[in-house]
C-alpha positions as CSV (number, residue, x, y, z in Angstrom):
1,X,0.0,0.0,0.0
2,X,1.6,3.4,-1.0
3,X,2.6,5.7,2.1
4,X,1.4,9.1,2.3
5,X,4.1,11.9,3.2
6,X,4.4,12.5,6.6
7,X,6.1,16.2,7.9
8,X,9.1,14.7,9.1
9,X,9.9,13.8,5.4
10,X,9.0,17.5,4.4
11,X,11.2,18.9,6.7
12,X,14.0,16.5,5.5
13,X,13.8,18.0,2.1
14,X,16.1,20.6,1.7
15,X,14.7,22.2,-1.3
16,X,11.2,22.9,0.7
17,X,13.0,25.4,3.3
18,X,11.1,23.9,5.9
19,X,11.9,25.0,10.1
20,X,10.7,23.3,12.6
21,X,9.7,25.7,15.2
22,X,7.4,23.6,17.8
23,X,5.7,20.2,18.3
24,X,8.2,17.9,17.1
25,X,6.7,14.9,18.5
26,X,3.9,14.5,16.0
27,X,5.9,15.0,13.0
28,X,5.2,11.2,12.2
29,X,1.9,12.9,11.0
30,X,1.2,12.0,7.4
31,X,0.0,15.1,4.9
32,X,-3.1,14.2,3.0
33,X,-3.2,17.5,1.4
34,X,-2.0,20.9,1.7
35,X,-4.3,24.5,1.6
36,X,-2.9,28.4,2.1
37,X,-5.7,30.4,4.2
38,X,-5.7,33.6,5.6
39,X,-9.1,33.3,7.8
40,X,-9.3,33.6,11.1
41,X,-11.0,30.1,11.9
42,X,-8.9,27.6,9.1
43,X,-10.6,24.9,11.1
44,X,-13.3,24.9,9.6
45,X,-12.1,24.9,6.0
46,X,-9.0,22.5,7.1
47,X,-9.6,18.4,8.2
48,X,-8.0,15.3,9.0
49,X,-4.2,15.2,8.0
50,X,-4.4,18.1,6.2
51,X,-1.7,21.1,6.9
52,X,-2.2,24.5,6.7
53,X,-0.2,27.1,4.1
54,X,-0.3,30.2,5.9
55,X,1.3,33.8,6.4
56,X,-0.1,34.1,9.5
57,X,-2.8,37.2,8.2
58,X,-5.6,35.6,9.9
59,X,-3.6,34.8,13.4
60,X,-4.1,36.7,16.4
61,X,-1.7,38.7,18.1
62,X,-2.4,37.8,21.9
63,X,-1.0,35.2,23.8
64,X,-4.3,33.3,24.8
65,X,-5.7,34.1,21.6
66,X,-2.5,31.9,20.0
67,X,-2.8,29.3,22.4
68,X,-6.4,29.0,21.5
69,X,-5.5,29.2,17.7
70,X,-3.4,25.6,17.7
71,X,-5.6,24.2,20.0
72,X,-8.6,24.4,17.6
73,X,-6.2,23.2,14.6
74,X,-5.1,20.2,16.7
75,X,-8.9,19.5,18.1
76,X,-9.4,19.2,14.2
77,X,-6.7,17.2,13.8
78,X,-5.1,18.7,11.1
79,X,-1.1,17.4,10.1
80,X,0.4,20.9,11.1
81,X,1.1,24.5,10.4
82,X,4.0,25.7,8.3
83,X,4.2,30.1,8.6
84,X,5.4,31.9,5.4
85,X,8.9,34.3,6.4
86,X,7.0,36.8,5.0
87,X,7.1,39.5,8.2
88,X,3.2,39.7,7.7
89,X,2.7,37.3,10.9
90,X,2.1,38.9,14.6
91,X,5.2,37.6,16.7
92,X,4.6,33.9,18.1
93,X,4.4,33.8,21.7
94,X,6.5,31.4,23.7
95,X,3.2,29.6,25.3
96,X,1.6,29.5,21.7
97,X,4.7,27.3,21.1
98,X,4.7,25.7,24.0
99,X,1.5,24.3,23.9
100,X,1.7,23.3,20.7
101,X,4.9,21.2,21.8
102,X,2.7,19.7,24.6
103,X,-0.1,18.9,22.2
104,X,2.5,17.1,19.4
105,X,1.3,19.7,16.7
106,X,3.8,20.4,14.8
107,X,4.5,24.6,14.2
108,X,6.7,24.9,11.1
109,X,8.3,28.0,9.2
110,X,8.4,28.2,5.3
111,X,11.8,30.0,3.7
112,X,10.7,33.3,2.1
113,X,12.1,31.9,-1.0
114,X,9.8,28.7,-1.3
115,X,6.7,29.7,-2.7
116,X,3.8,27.6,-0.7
117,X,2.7,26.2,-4.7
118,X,6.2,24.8,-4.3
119,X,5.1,22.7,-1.4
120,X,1.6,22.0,-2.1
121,X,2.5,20.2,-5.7
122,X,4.7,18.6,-3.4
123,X,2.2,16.7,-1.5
124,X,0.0,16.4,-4.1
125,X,2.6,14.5,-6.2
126,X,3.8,12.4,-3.2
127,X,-0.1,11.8,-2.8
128,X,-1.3,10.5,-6.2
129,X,0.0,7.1,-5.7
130,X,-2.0,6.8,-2.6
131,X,-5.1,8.4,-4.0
132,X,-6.3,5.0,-5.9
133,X,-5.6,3.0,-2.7
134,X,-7.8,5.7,-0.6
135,X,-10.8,5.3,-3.5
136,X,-10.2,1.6,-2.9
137,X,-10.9,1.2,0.7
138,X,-13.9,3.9,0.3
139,X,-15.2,1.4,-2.0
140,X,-14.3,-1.1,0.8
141,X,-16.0,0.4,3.6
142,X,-19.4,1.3,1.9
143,X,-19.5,-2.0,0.6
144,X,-19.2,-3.1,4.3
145,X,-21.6,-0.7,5.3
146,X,-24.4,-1.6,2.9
147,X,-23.8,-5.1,3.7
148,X,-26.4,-4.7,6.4
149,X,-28.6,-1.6,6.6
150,X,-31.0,-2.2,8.8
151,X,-28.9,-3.3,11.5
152,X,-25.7,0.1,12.7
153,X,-24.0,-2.7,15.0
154,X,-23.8,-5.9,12.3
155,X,-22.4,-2.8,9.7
156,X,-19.7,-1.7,12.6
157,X,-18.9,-5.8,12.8
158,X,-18.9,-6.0,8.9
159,X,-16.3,-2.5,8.6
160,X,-13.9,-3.7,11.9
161,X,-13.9,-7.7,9.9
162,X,-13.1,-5.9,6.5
163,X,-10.3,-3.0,8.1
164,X,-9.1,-5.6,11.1
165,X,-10.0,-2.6,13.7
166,X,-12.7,-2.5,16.8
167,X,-15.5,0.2,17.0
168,X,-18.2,1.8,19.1
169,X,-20.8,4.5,18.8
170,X,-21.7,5.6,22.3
171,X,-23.7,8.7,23.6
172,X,-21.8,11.9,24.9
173,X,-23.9,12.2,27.9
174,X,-24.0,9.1,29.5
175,X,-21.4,7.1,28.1
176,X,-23.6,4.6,26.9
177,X,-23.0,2.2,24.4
178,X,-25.2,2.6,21.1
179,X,-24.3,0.9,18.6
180,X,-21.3,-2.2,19.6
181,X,-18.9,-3.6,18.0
182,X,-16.2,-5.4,19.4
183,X,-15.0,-2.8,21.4
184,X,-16.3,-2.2,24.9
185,X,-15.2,0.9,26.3
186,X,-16.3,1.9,29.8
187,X,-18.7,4.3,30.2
188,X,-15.8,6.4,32.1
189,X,-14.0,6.0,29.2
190,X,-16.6,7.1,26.6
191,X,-17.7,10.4,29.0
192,X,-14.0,11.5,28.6
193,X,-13.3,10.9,25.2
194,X,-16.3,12.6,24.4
195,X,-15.5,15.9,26.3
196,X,-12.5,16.0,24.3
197,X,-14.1,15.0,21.2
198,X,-16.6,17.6,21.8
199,X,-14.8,20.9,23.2
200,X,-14.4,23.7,21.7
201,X,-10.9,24.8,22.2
202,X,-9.3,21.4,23.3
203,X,-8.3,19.2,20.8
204,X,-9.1,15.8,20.8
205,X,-6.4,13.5,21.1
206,X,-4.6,11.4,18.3
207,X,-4.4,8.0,20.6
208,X,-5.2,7.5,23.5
209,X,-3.9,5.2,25.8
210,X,-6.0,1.6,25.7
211,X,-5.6,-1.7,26.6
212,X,-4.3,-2.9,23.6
213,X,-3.6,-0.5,20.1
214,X,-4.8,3.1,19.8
215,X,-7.8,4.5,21.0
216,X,-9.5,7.1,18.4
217,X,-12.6,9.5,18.6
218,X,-14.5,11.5,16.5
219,X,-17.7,13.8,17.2
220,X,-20.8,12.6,15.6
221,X,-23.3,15.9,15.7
222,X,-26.4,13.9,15.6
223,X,-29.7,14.3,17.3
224,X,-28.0,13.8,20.9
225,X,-23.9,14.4,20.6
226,X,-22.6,11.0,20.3
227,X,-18.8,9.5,19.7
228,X,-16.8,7.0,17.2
229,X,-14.3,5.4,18.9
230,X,-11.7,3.4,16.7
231,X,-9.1,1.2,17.9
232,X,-6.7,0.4,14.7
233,X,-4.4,-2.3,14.5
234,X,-0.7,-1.7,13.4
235,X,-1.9,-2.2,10.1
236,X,-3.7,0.9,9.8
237,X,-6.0,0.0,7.0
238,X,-8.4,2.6,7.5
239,X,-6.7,6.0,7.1
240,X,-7.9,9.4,8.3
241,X,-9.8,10.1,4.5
242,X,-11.7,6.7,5.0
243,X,-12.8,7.3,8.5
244,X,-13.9,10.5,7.4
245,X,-16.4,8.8,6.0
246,X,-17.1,6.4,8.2
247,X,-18.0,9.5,10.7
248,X,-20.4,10.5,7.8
249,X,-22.1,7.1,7.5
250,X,-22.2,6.6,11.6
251,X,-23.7,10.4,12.2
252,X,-26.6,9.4,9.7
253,X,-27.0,6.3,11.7
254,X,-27.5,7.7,14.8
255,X,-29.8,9.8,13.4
256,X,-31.9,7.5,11.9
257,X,-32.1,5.5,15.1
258,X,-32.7,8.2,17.2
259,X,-35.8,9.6,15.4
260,X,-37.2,6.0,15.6
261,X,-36.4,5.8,18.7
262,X,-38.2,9.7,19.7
263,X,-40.9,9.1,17.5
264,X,-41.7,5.4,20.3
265,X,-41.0,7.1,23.2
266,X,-43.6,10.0,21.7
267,X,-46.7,7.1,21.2
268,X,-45.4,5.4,24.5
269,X,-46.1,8.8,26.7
270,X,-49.0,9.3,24.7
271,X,-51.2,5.9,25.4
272,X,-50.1,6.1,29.0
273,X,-51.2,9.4,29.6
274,X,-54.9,8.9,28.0
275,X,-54.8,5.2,29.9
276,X,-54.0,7.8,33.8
277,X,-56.5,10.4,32.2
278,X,-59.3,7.4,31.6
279,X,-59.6,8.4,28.4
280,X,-58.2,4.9,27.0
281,X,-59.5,1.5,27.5
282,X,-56.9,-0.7,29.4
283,X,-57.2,-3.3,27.0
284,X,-56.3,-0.9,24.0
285,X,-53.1,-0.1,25.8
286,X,-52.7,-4.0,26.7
287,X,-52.5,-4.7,22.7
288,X,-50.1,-1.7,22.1
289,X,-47.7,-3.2,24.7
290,X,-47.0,-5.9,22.8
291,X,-46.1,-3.7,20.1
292,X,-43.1,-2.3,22.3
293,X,-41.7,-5.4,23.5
294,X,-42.9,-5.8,26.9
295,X,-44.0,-9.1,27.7
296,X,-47.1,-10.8,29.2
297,X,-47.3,-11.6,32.3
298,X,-45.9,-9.9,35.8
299,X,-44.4,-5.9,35.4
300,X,-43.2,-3.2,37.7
301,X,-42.8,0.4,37.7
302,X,-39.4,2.5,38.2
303,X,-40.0,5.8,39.3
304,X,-35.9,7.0,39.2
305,X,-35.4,11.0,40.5
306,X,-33.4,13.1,37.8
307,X,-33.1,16.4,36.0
308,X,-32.5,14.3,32.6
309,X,-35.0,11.9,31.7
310,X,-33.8,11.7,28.6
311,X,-30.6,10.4,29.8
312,X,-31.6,7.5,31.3
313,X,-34.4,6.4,28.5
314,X,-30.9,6.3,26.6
315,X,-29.3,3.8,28.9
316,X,-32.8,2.3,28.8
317,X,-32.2,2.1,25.1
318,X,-28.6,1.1,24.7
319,X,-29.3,-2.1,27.4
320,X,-32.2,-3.2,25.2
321,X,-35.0,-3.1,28.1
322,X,-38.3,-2.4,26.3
323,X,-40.5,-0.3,28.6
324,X,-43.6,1.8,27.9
325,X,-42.3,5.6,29.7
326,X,-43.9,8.3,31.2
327,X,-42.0,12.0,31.7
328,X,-41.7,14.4,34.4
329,X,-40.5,17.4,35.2
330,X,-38.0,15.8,37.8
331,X,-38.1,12.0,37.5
332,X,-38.4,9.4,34.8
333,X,-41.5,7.1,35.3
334,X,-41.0,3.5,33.4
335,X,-42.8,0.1,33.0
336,X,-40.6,-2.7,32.7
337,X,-41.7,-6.7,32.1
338,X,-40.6,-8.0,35.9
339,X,-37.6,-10.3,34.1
340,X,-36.3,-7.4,33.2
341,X,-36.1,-5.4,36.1
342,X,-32.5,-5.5,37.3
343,X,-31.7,-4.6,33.7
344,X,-33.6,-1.6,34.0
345,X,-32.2,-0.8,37.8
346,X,-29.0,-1.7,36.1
347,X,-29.2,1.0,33.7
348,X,-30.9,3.6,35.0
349,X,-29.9,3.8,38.7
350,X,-26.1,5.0,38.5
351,X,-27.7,8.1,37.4
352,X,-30.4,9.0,39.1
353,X,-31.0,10.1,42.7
354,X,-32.8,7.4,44.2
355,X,-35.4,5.0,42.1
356,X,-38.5,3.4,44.0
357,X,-39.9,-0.1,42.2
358,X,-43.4,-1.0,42.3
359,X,-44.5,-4.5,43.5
360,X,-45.1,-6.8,40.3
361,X,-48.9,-6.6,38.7
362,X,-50.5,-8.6,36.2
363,X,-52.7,-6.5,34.8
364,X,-51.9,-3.0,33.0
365,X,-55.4,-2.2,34.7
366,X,-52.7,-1.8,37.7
367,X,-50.5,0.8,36.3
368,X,-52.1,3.9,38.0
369,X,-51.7,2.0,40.9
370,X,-48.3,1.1,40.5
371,X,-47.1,4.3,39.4
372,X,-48.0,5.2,42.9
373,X,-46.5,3.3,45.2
374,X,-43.3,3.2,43.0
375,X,-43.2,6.9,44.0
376,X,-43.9,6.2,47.9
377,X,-40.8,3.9,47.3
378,X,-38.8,7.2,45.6
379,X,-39.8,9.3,48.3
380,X,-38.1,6.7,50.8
381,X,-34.9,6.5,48.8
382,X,-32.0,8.0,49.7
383,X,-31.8,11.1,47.2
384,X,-27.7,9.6,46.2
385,X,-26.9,7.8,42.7
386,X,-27.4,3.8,42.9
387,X,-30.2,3.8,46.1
388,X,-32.8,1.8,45.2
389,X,-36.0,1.1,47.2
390,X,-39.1,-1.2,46.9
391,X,-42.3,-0.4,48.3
392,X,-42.9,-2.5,51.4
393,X,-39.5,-2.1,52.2
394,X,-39.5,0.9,54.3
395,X,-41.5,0.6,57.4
396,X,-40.6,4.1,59.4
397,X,-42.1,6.0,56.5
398,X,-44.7,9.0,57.4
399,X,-46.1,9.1,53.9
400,X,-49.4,7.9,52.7
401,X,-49.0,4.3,51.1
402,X,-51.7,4.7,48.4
403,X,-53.6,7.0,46.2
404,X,-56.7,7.2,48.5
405,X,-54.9,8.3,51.5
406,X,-53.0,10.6,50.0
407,X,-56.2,12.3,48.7
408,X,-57.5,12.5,52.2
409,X,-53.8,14.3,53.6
410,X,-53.8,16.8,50.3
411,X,-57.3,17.9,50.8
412,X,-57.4,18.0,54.8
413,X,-54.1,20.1,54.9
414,X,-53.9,22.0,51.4
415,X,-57.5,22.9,50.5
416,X,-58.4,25.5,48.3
417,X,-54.1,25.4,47.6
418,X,-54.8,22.0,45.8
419,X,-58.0,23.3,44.0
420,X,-57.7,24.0,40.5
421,X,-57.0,27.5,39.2
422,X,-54.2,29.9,39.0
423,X,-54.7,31.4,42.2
424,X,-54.2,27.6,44.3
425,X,-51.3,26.3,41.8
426,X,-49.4,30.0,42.7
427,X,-49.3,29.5,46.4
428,X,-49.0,25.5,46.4
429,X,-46.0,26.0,44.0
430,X,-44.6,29.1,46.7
431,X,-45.3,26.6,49.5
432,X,-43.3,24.3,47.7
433,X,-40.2,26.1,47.3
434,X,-40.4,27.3,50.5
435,X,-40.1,24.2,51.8
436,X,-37.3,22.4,50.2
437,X,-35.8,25.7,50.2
438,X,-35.2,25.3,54.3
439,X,-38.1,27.8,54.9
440,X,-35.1,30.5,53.4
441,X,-36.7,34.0,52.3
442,X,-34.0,34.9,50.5
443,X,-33.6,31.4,48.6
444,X,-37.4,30.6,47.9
445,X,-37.6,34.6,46.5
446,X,-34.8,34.2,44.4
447,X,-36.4,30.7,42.7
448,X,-39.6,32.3,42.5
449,X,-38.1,35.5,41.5
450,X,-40.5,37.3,43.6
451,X,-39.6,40.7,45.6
452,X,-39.4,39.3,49.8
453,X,-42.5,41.3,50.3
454,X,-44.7,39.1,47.4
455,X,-43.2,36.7,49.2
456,X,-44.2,37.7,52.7
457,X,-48.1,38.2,51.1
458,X,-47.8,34.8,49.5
459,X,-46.7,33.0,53.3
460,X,-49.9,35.3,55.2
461,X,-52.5,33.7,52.2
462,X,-51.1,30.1,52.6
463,X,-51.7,30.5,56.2
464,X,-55.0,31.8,56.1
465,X,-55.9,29.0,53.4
466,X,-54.8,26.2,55.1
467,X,-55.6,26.9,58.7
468,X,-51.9,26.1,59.6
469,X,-49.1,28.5,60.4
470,X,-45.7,28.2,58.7
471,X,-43.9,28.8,62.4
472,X,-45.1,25.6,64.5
473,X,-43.2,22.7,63.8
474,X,-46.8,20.3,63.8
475,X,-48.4,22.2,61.7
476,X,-44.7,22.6,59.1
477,X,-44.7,18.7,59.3
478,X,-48.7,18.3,57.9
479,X,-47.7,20.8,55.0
480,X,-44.8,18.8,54.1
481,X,-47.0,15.5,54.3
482,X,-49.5,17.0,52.1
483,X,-46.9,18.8,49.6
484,X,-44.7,15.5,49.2
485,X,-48.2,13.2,49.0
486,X,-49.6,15.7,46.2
487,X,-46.1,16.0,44.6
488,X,-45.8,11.6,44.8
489,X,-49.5,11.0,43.5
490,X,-51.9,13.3,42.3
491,X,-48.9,15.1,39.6
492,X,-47.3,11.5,39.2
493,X,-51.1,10.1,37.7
494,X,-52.0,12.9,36.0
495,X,-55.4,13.8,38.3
């Protein structure tokens, strides 16, 4: 297979009037193609192993302006920078260099006398043998890829069996793996590669250390960020032009997959929300569920605490659990078939804070029910990542075990503050904040961004609507009964 040029043997040739001025460790970088440019932001007219002709018009003048500058060329990985002699370049700062020599990106200096057309014909010479070998293994890996459409993984398996590399897509946020290959990164792993992959002024690595060969990632802008990791062989079949490419063909992918997998989710929330609002048959929703995978017989419900829901129907996703969902506005409300459970726990728990389980039912004529008690069990978890607990479990619990009673509590304490209308939702929502704010004015009227005195009015109306005042500890502990049992049940089932 013909080599490409790499910078070290462009700097060898005398007649090129190349200077090496910074980053001499990556000099092993081959040159796909060389482009002069004058903009400001060459990184986004540059790519992969390409380097960049320039007289340094469009570099900046400042220190951590510089510094910036060859961390964005490195983050898009192009070969290097070679500056004209010209005198039309600001002076290069000694921490521009330097971190250019701790990145590896190499920081030439072109002889006044060598025309940059000089050089470019040079790599594009060197590079036509290797261009016929590059169309090859394009032809290759889109061969590989429509091998098996329909499937993203079984086209990773075909590409790593036909380039001798291992793959993975995985998701920025979570680290979870979407589409597998061979390689099984951790999600630690994956979260770190893709904050790297991702930033804006930090590069993304070349290698990085893995347990056996080099470790490779690329951004994939899809729907929800996501990351190609590559580990190559020593062969190095599939060069930086071909995986190129490949990023193309993943992105699309993911894309694909993920508006399949919105458009579920979407219908999923849907039927669950008319079945809680009786506005569906049971048995309507009974015949859909079989549509999403989840089996016959005994379920549960996850009620798992978060800021993210999407995040965790992700890892919901990426473990294969089917599950019919249901979204709030601080937790993530699932069905899962009972056999399945521990998956679920499995995937969702590391990160959320705290998820409560239902006990198993047979009958989706149970769900509202379930849904219920799976957020008693919530309310008695621990509010840390991993803490799960069923319902039953906790014994020393002061909040209502069912929908019923909590009814009773929210309508004894609250009143007219649980009543429909603006007026009740204003001060239940105040009474809210005010609680888990610690009773703190000065917290509660900077959530609610209310002036202290709106608040004070807000705390005299509660009071006088309730019955209860907000300074004796029994009366405090009813109105955080009845918050957390309106909170748990009526908002969890819709009523």
């Amino acid at each position: 297979m013909a080599e490409l040029l790499t910078l070290a043997e462009l700097a060898a040739m005398p007649t090129l009037g190349q200077t090496v001025l910074a980053g001499a460790r990556g000099l092993d970088r081959v040159v796909l193609w060389a482009h002069s440019c004058e903009m400001p932001d060459p990184w986004r007219w540059l790519g992969l192993d390409e380097l960049l002709m320039t007289v340094g018009l469009g570099l900046p003048a400042a220190e951590r302006d510089q510094v910036d500058f060859v961390r964005r060329l490195a983050g898009a990985q192009l070969s290097g920078m070679t500056l004209g002699e010209d005198g039309m370049a600001p002076p290069l700062t000694a921490a521009m260099l330097e971190e250019a020599d701790r990145l590896a990106f190499p920081v030439l200096s072109t002889s006044h006398e060598v025309p940059f057309v000089v050089l470019g014909r040079t790599v594009a010479l060197a590079g036509e043998a290797g261009q016929a070998q590059q169309l090859i293994r394009i032809s290759r890996l889109y061969r590989a890829l429509n091998q098996v459409p329909s499937s993203p993984s079984q086209a990773l398996r075909s590409v790593e069996n036909t380039f001798g590399i291992r793959m993975a897509v995985a998701d920025a946020a979570t680290g979870a793996v979407l589409f597998p290959g061979r390689l099984n990164p951790s999600p630690r792993t994956v979260r770190e590669v893709s904050r790297l992959a991702h930033a804006q002024t930090e590069p993304q690595p070349r290698g990085l250390s893995a347990s056996t060969g080099s470790l490779r990632s690329w951004p994939l802008h899809a729907a929800r960020k996501a990351v190609l990791l590559v580990e190559e062989a020593d062969n190095h079949m599939l060069d930086s032009f071909a995986l190129a490419h490949l990023q193309q063909a993943v992105t699309a992918a993911v894309n694909n997959v993920m508006s399949t997998a919105t458009l579920t989710l979407a219908r999923g929330e849907h039927l669950v929300s008319l079945v809680l609002g009786g506005r569906l048959p049971v048995d309507t929703l009974a015949d859909q569920c079989r549509e999403f995978g989840l089996p016959e017989g005994e379920m549960v419900v996850l009620a798992a605490a978060t800021d993210e829901p999407n995040d965790l129907l992700v890892m919901l996703y990426a473990a294969g659990v089917a599950h019919l969902p249901h979204r709030l506005a601080d937790r993530l409300v699932v069905c899962v078939g009972r056999q399945e459970e521990q998956a679920a726990l499995d995937a969702v728990a590391p990160l959320a804070r705290g998820v409560g389980v239902s006990p198993p039912f047979t009958a989706l004529s149970g769900l509202d029910d379930a849904i219920g008690k799976a957020a008693w069990a919530l309310a008695a978890a621990p509010r840390k990542a991993g803490a799960v607990a069923r319902y039953g479990e906790f014994r020393g619990s002061v909040l209502p075990r069912d929908g019923e009673t909590a009814r009773e509590i929210v309508h004894g304490v609250l009143g007219p503050l649980a009543a429909p209308g603006a007026r009740g939702e204003r001060l239940l929502r105040t009474l809210e904040c005010y609680l888990a704010n610690g009773r703190s004015w000065a917290a509660t009227s900077e959530e609610l961004r209310i002036h202290r005195q709106s608040l004070a009015y807000r705390l005299q109306q509660i009071e006088e609507a309730t019955g209860r005042s907000l300074k004796g500890s029994r009366d405090l502990a009813e109105l955080w009964i009845a918050v957390t049992a309106h909170r748990l049940f009526s908002r969890e089932t819709g009523q």
